[in-house]
LOMAR-137392 format. One record per residue (C-alpha): residue number from 1; residue in one letter; x, y, z. Coordinates in nm, 3 decimals, always signed. Layout:
BEGIN
<rec NUM; A; <X; Y; Z>> ...
//
This chain:
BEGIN
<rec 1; X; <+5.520; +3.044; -3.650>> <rec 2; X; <+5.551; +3.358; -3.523>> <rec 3; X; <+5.356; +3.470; -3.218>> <rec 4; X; <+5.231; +3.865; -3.181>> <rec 5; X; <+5.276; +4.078; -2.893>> <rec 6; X; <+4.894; +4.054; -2.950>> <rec 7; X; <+4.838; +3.740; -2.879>> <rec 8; X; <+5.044; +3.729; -2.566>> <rec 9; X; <+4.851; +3.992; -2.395>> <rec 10; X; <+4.520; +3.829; -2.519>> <rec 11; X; <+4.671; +3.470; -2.342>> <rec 12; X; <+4.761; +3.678; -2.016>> <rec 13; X; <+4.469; +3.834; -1.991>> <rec 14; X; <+4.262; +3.519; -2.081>> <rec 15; X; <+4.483; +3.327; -1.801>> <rec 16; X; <+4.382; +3.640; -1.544>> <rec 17; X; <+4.042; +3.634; -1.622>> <rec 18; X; <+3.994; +3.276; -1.554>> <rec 19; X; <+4.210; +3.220; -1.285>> <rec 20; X; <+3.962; +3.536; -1.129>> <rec 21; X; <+3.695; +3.306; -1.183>> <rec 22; X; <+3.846; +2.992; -1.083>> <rec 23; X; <+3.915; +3.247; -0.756>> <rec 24; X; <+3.546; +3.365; -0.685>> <rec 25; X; <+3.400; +3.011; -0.749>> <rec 26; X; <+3.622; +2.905; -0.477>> <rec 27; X; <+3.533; +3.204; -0.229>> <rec 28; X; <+3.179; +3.109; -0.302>> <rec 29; X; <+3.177; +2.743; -0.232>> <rec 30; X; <+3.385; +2.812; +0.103>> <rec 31; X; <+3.163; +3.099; +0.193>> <rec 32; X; <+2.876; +2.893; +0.112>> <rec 33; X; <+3.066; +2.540; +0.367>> <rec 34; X; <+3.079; +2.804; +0.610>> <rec 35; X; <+2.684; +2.990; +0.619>> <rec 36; X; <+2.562; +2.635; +0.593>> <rec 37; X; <+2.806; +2.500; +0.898>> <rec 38; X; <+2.778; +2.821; +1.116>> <rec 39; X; <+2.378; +2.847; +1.065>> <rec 40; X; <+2.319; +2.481; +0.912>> <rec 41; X; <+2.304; +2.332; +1.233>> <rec 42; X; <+1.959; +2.519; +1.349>> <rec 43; X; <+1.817; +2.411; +0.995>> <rec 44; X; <+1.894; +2.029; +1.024>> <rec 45; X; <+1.776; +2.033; +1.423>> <rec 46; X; <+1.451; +2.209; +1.275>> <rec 47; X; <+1.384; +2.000; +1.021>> <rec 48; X; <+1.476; +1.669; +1.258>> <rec 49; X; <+1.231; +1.809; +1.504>> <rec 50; X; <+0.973; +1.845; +1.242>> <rec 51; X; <+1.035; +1.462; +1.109>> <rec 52; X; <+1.007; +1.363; +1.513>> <rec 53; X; <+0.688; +1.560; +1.544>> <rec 54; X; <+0.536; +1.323; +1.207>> <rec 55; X; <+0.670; +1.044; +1.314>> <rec 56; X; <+0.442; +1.060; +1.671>> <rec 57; X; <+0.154; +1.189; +1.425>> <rec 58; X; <+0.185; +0.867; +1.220>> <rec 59; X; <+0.212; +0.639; +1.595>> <rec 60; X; <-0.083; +0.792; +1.657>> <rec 61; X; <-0.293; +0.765; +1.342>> <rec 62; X; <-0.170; +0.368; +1.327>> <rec 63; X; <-0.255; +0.343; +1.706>> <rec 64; X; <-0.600; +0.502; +1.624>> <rec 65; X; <-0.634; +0.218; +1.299>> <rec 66; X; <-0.575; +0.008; +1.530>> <rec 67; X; <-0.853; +0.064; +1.774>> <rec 68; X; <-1.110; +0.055; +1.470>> <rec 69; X; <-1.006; -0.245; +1.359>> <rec 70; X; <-1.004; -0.443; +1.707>> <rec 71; X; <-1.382; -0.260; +1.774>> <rec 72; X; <-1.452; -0.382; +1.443>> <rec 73; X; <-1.313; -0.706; +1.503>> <rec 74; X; <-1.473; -0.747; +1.805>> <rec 75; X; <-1.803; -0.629; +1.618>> <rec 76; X; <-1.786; -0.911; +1.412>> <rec 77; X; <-1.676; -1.170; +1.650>> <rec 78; X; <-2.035; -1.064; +1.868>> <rec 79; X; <-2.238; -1.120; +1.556>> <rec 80; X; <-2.137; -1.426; +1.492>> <rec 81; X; <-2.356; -1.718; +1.674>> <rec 82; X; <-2.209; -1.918; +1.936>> <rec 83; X; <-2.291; -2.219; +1.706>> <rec 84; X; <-2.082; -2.114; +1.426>> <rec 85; X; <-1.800; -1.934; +1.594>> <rec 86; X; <-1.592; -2.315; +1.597>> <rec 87; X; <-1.568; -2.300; +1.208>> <rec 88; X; <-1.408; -1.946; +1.220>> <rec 89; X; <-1.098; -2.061; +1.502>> 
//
């Protein structure tokens, strides 16, 4: 078979075109590595400082259950009679 200047030129210019493309997705990733290394940094340090900042709101919440259930506890340890209170131990 027989291949056309035609079809050459198509191939070449196929080629171009997607080694262009291959070209720019690369640019794009590496320009992408680099915003999210230059300015990533500040991002991850905000959002660790925001998981720090629940993690002492959940201490306290469980510190606060806490307190209700020992005043509770202790609730129920007063209203039960000194004559009974061996059966519960």
């Amino acid at each position: 078979m027989r291949s056309t200047s035609r079809g050459k030129i198509g191939r070449l210019i196929r080629g171009a075109m997607v080694g262009a493309l291959a070209l720019t997705l690369m640019l794009a990733g590496v320009a992408g590595f680099l915003l999210f290394t230059l300015t990533g940094n500040a991002w991850l340090d905000q959002l660790a400082q925001i998981g720090t900042d629940m993690a002492f709101r959940v201490e306290g919440f469980e510190s606060t259950f806490d307190q209700i259930g020992d005043s509770f506890e202790l609730r129920v340890e007063q209203a039960i009679p000194e004559a009974v209170r061996p059966f519960f131990d």
